[in-house]
FIKOLZA-1660 file (N, C-alpha, C; in steps of 0.1 Angstrom, whole numbers, plus 5000, padded with zeros to 4 digits):
% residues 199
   i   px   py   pz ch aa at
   1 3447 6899 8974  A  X  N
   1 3445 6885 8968  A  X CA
   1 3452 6875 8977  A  X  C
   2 3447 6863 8982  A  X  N
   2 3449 6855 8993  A  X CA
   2 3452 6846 8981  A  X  C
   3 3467 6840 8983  A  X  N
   3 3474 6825 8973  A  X CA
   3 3476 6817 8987  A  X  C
   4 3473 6803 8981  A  X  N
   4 3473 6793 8990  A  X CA
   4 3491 6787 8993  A  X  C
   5 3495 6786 9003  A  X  N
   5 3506 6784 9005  A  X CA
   5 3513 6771 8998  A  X  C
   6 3521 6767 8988  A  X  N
   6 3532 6761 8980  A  X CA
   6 3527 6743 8985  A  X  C
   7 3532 6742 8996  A  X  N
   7 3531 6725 9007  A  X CA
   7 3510 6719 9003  A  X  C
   8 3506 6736 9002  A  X  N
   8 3490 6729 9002  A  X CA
   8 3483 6729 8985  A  X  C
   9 3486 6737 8979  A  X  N
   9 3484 6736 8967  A  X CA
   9 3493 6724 8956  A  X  C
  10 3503 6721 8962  A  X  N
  10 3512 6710 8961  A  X CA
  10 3500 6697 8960  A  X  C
  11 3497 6697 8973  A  X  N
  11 3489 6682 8979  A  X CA
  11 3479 6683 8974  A  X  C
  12 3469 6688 8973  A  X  N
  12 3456 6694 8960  A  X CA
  12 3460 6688 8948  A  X  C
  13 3473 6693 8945  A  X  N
  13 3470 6690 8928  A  X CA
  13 3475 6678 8925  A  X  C
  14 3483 6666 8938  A  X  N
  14 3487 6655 8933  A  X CA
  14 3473 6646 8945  A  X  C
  15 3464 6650 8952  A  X  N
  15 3452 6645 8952  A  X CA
  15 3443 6646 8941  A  X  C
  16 3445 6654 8933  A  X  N
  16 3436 6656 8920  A  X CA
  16 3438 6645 8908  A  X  C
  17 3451 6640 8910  A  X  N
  17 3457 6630 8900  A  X CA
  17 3452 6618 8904  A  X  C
  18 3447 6614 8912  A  X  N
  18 3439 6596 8915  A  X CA
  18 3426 6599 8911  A  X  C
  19 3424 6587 8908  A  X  N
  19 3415 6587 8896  A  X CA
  19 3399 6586 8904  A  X  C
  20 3389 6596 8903  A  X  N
  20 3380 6595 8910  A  X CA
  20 3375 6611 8916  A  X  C
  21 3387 6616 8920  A  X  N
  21 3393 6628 8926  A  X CA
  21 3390 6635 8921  A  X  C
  22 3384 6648 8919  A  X  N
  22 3386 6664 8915  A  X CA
  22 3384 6670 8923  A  X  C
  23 3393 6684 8920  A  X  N
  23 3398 6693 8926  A  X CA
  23 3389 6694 8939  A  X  C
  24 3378 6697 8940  A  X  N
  24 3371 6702 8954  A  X CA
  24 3371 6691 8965  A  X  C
  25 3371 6678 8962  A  X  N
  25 3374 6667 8966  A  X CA
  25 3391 6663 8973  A  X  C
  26 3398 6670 8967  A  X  N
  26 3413 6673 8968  A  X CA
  26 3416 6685 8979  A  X  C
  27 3402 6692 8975  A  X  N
  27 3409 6703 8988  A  X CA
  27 3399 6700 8999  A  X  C
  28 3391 6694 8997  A  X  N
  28 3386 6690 9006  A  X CA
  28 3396 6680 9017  A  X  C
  29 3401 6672 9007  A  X  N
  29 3412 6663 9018  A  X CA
  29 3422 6668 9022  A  X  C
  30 3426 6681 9013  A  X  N
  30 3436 6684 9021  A  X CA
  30 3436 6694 9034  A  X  C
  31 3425 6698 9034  A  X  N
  31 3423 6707 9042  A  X CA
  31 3418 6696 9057  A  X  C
  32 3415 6686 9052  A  X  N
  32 3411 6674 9065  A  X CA
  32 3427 6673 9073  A  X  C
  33 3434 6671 9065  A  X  N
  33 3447 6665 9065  A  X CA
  33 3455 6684 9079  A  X  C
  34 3447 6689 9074  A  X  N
  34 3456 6704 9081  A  X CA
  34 3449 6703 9092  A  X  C
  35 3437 6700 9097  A  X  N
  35 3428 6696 9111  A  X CA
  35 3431 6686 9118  A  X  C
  36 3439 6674 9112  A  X  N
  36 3438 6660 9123  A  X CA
  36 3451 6662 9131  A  X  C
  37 3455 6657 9138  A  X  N
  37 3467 6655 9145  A  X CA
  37 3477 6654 9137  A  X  C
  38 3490 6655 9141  A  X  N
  38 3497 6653 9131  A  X CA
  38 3505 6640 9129  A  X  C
  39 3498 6631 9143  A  X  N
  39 3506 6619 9140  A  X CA
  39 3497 6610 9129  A  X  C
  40 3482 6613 9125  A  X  N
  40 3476 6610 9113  A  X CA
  40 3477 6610 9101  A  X  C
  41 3484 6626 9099  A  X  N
  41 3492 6629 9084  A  X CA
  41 3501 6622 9084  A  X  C
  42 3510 6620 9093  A  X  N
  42 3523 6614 9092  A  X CA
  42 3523 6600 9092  A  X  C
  43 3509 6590 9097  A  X  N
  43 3512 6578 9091  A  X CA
  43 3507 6572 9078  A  X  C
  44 3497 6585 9075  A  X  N
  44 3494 6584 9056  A  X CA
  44 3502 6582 9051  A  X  C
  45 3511 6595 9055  A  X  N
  45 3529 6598 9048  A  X CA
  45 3537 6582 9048  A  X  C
  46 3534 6577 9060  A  X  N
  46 3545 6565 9061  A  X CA
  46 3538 6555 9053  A  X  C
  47 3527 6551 9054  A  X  N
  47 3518 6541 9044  A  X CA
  47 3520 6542 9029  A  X  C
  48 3521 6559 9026  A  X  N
  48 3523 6558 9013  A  X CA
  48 3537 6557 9007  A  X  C
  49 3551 6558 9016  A  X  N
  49 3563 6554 9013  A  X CA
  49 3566 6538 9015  A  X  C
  50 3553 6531 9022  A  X  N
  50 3558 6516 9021  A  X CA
  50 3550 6510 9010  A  X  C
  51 3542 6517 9005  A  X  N
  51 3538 6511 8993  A  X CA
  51 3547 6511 8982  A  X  C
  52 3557 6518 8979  A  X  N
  52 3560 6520 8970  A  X CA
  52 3577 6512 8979  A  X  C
  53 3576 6516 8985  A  X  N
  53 3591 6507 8990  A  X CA
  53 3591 6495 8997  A  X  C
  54 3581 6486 8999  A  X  N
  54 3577 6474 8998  A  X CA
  54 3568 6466 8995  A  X  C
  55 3559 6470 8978  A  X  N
  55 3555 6464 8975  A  X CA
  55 3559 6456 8963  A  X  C
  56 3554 6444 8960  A  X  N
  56 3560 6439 8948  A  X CA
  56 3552 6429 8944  A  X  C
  57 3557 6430 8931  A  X  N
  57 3545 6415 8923  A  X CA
  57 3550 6406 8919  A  X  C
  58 3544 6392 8926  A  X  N
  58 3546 6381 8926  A  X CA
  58 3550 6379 8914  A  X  C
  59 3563 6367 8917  A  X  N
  59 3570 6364 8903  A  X CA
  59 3563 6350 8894  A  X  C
  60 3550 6347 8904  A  X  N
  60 3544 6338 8898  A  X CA
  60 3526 6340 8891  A  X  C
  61 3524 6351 8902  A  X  N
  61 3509 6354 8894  A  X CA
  61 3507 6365 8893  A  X  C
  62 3518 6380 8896  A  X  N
  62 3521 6391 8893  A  X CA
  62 3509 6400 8901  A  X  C
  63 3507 6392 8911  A  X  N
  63 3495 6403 8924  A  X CA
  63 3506 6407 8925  A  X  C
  64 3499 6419 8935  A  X  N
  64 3507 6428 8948  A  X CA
  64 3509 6419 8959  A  X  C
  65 3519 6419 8961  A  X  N
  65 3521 6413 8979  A  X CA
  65 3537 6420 8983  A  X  C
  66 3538 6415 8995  A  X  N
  66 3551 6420 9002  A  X CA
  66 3563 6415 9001  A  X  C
  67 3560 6400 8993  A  X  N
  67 3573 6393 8991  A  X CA
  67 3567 6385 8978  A  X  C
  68 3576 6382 8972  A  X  N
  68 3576 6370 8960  A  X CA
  68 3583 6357 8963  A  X  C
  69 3577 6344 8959  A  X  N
  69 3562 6345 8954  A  X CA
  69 3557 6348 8969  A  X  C
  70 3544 6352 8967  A  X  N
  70 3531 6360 8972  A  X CA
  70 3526 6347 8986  A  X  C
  71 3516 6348 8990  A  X  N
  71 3515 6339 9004  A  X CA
  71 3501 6325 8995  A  X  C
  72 3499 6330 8984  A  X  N
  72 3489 6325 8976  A  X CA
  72 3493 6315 8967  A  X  C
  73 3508 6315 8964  A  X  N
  73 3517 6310 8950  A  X CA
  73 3524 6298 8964  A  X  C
  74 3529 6305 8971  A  X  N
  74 3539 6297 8983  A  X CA
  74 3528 6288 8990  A  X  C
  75 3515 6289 8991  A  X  N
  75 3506 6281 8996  A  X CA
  75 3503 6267 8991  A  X  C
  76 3510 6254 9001  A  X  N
  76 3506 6245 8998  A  X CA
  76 3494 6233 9001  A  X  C
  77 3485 6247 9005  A  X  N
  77 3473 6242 9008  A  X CA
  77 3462 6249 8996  A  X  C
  78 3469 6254 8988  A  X  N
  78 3459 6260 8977  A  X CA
  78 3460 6247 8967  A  X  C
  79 3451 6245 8958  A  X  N
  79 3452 6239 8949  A  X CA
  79 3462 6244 8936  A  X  C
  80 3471 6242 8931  A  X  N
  80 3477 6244 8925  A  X CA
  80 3474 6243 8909  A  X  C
  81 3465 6231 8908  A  X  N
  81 3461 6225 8892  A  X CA
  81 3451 6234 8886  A  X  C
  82 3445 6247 8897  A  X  N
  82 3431 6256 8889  A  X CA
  82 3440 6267 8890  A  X  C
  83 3435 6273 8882  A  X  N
  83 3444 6290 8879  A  X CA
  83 3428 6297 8877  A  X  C
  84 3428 6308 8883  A  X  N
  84 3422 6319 8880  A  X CA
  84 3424 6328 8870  A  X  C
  85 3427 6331 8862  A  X  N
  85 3429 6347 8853  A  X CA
  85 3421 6359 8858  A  X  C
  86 3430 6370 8862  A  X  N
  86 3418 6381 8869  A  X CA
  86 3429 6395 8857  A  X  C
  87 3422 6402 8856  A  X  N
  87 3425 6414 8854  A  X CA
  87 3433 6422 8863  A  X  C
  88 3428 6425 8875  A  X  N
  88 3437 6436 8883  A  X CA
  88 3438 6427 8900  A  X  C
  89 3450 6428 8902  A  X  N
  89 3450 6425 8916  A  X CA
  89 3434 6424 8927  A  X  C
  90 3426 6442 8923  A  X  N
  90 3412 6443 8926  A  X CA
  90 3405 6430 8928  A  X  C
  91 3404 6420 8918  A  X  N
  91 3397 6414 8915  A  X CA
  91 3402 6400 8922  A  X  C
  92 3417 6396 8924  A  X  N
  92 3421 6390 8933  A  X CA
  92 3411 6388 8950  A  X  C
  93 3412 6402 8955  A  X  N
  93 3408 6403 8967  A  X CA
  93 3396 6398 8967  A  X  C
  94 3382 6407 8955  A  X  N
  94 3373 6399 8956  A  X CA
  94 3371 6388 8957  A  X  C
  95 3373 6381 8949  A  X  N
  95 3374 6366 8953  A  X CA
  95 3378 6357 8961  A  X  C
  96 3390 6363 8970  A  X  N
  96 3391 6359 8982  A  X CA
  96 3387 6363 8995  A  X  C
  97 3374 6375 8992  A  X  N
  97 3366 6373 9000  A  X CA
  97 3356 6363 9000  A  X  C
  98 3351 6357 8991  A  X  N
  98 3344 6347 8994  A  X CA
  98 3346 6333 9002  A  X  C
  99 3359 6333 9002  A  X  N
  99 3360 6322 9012  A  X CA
  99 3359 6309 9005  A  X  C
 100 3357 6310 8990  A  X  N
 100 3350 6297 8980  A  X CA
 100 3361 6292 8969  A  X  C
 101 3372 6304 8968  A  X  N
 101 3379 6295 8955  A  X CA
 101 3393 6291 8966  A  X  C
 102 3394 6282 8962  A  X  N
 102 3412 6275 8965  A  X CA
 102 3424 6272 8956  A  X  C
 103 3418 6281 8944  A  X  N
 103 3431 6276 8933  A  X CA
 103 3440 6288 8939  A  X  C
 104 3446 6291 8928  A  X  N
 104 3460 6302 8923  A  X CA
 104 3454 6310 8908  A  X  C
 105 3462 6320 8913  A  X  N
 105 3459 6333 8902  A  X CA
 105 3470 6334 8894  A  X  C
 106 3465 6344 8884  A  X  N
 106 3469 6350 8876  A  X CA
 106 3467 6362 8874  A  X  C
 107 3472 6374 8871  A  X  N
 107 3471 6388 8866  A  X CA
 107 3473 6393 8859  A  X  C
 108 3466 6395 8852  A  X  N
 108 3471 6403 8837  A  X CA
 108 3474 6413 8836  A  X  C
 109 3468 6424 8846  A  X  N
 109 3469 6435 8848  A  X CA
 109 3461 6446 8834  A  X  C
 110 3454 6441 8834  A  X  N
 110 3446 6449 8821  A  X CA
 110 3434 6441 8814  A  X  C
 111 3429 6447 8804  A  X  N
 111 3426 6436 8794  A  X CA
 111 3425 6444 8782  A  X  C
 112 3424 6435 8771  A  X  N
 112 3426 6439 8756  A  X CA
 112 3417 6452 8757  A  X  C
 113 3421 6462 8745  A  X  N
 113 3411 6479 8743  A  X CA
 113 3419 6481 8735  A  X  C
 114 3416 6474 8722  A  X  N
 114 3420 6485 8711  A  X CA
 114 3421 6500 8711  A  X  C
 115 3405 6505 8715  A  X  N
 115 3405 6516 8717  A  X CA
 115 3417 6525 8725  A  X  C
 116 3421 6517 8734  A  X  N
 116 3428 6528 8747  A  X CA
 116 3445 6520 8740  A  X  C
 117 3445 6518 8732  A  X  N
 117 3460 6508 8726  A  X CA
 117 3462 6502 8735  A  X  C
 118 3459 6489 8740  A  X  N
 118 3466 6481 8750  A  X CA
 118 3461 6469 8743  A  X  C
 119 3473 6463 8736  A  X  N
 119 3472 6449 8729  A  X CA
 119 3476 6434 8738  A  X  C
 120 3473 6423 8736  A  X  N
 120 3480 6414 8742  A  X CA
 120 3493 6416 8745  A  X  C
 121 3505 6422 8743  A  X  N
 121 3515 6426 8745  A  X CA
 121 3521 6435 8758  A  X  C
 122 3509 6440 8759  A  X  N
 122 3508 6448 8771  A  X CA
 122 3504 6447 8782  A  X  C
 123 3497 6427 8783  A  X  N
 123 3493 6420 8793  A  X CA
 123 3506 6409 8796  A  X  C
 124 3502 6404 8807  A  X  N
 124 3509 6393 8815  A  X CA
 124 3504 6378 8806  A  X  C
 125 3501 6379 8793  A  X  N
 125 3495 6369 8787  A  X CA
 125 3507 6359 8785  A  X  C
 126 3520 6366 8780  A  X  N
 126 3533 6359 8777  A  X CA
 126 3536 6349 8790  A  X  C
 127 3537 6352 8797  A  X  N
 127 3541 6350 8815  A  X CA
 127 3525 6338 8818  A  X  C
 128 3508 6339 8816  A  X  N
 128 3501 6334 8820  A  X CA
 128 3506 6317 8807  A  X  C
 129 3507 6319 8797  A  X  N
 129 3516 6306 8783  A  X CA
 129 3523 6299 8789  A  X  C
 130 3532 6304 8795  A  X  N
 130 3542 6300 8803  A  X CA
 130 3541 6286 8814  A  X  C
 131 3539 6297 8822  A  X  N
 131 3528 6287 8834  A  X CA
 131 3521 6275 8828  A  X  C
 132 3512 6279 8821  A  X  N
 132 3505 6269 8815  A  X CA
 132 3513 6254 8811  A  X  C
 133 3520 6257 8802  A  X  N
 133 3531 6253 8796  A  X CA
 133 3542 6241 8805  A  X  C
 134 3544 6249 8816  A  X  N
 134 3553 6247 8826  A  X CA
 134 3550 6237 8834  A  X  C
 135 3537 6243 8844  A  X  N
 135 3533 6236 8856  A  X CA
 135 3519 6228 8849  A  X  C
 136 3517 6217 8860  A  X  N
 136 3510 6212 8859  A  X CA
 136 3493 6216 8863  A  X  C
 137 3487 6222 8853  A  X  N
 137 3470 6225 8854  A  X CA
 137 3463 6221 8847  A  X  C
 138 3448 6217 8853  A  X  N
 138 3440 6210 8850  A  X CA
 138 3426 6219 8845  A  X  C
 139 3428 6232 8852  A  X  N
 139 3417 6243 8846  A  X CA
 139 3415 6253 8848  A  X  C
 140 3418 6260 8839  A  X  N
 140 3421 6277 8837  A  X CA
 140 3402 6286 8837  A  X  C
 141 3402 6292 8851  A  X  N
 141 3388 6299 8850  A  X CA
 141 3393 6310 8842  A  X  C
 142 3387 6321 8833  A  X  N
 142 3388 6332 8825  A  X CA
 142 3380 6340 8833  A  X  C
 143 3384 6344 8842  A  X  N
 143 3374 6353 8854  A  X CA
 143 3378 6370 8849  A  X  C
 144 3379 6373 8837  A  X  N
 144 3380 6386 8834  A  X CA
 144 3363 6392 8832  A  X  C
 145 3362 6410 8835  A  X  N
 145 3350 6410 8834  A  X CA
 145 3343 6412 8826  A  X  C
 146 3334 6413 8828  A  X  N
 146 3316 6404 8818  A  X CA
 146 3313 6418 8808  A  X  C
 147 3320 6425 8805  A  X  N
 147 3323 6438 8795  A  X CA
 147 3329 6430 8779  A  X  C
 148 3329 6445 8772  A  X  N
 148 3333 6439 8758  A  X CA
 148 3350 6438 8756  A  X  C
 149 3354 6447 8770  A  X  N
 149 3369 6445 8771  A  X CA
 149 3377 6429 8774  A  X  C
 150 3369 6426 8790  A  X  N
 150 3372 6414 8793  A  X CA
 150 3363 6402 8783  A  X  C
 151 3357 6402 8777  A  X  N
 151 3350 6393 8768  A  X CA
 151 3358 6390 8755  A  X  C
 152 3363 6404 8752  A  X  N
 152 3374 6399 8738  A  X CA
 152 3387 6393 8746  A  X  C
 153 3392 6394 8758  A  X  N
 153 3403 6389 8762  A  X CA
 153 3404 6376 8766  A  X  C
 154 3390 6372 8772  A  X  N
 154 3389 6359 8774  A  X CA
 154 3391 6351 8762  A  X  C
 155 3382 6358 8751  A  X  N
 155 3382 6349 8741  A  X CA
 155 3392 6349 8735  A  X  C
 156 3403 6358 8733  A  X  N
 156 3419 6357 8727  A  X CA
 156 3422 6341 8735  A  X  C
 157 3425 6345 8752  A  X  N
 157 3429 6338 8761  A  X CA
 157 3425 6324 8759  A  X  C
 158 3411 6324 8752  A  X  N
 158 3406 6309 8748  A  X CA
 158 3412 6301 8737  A  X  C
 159 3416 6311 8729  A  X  N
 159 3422 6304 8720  A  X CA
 159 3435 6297 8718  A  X  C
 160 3441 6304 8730  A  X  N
 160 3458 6307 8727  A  X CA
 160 3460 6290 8736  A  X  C
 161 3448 6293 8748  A  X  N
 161 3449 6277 8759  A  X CA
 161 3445 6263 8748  A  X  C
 162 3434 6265 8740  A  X  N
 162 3425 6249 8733  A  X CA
 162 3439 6244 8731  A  X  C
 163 3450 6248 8721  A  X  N
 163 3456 6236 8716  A  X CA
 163 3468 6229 8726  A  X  C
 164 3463 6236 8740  A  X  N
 164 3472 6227 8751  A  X CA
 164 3463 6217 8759  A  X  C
 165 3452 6218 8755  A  X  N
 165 3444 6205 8762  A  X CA
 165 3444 6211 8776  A  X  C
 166 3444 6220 8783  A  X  N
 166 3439 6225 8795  A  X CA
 166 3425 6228 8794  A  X  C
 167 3413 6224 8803  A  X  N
 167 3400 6228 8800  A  X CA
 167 3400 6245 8807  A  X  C
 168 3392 6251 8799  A  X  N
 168 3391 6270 8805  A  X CA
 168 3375 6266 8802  A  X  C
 169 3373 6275 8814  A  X  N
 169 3359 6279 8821  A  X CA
 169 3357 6291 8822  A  X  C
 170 3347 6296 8823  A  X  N
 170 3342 6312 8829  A  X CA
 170 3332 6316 8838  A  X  C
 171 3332 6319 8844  A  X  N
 171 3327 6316 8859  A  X CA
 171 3303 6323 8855  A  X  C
 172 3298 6318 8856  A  X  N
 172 3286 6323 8853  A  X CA
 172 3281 6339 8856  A  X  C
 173 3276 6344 8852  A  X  N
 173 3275 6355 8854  A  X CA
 173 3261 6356 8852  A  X  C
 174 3249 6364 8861  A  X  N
 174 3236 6367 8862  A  X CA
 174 3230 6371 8868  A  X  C
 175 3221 6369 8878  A  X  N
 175 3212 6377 8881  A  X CA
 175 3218 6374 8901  A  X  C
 176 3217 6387 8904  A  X  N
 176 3222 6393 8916  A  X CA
 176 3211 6388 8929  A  X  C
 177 3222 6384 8942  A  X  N
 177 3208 6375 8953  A  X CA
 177 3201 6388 8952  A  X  C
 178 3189 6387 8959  A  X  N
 178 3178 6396 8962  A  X CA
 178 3173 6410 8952  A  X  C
 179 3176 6402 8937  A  X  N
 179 3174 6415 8925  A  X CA
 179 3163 6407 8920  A  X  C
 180 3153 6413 8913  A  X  N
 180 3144 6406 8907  A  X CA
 180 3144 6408 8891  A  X  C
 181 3136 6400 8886  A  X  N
 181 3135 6397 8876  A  X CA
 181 3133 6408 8862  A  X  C
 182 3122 6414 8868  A  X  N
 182 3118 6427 8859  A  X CA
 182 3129 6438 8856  A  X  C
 183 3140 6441 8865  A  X  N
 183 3150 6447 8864  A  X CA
 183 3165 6444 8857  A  X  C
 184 3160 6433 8853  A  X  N
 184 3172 6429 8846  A  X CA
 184 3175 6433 8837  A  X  C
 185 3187 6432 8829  A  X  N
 185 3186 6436 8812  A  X CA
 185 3184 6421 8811  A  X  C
 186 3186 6424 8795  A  X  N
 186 3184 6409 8782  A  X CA
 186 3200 6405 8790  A  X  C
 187 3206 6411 8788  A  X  N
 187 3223 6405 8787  A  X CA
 187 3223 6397 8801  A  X  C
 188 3217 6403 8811  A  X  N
 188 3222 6399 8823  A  X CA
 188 3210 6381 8822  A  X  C
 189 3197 6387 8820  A  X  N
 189 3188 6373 8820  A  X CA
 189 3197 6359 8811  A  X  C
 190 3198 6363 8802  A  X  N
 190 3207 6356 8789  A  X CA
 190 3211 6350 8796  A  X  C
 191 3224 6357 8802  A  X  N
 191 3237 6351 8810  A  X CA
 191 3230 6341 8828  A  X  C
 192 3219 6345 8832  A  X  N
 192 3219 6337 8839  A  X CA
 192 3211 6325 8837  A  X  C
 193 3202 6323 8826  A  X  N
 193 3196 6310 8822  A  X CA
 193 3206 6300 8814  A  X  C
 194 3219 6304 8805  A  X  N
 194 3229 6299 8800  A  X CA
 194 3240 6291 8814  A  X  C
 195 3238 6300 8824  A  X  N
 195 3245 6294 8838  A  X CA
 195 3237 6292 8848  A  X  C
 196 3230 6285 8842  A  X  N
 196 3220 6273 8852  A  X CA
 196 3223 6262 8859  A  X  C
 197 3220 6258 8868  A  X  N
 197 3225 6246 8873  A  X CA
 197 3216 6238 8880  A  X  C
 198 3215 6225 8880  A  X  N
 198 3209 6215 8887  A  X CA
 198 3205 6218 8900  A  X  C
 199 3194 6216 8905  A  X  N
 199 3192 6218 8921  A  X CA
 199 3189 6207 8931  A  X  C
% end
């Protein structure tokens, strides 16, 4: 009976733990990992010790970056008066791929799920009041997603902003460049004739 040696069944079962991953997928990588050079493994190894020993979240919109506040919060070429609300850092980057928004963020790091128990309490909501509160903003986007998770949190989040007279937006949601019509659901069509715009 052939047992896999201790170092590789090790790295299998803590590749098995990211989420996405199962087992054959796990040994699949690790068995990549026993074929490449070894100065390849070794800078995985180093990448994944500086994640954890130099990363940190902004003490102003609670992204990931390398230093606090973040190059986004310290930017005084961003607009400061729009705040974004995003759910996960993830959704950060999206958007600044586009090259289109210039405000500042926010991170909740979740959104409301009864189901999975994660209440307002368990978001950056305390911390997003604050801000509000604090600094001077003129309009809060609710760019959480277009689910029934991010839908109930926006609308918590909508409530908690009306009685500070900040205006909150939500960014349109609908039909995808080069998708047609016939493929849509109801929800998606809905949502793009409700965010229509002038041409």
């Amino acid at each position: 009976m052939t047992t896999v040696a201790k170092p590789v069944s090790r790295l299998i079962d803590e590749f098995s733990r990211l989420p996405g991953i199962g087992p054959k997928t796990a040994s699949r990588l690790t068995f990549f990992l026993l074929r490449v050079p070894d100065e390849q493994t070794l800078a995985l190894a180093e990448a994944l010790r500086d994640l954890t020993e130099q990363v940190v979240y902004c003490e102003r919109c609670y992204n990931i970056s390398d230093r606090s506040p973040c190059s986004i919060c310290a930017s005084p070429e961003r607009d400061h008066s729009t705040l974004c609300v995003v759910e996960e850092p993830l959704d950060v980057m999206a958007l600044e791929r586009t090259h289109e928004y210039k405000g500042v963020y926010h991170v909740l790091h979740g959104a409301i799920s009864p189901v999975e128990g994660i209440g307002p309490t368990d978001l950056r909501i305390d911390e997003l009041m604050d801000r509000l509160r604090h600094d001077t903003v003129n309009e809060v986007i609710l760019a959480t997603n277009p689910n029934l998770e991010g839908e109930a949190t926006a609308m918590y989040l909508e409530r908690l902003i009306k009685p500070l007279e900040v205006r909150a937006t939500r960014p349109a949601y609908g039909l995808p460049v080069g998708g047609d019509l016939e493929y849509a659901d109801e929800v998606t069509l809905a949502r793009a004739l409700e965010g229509r715009r002038e041409l």
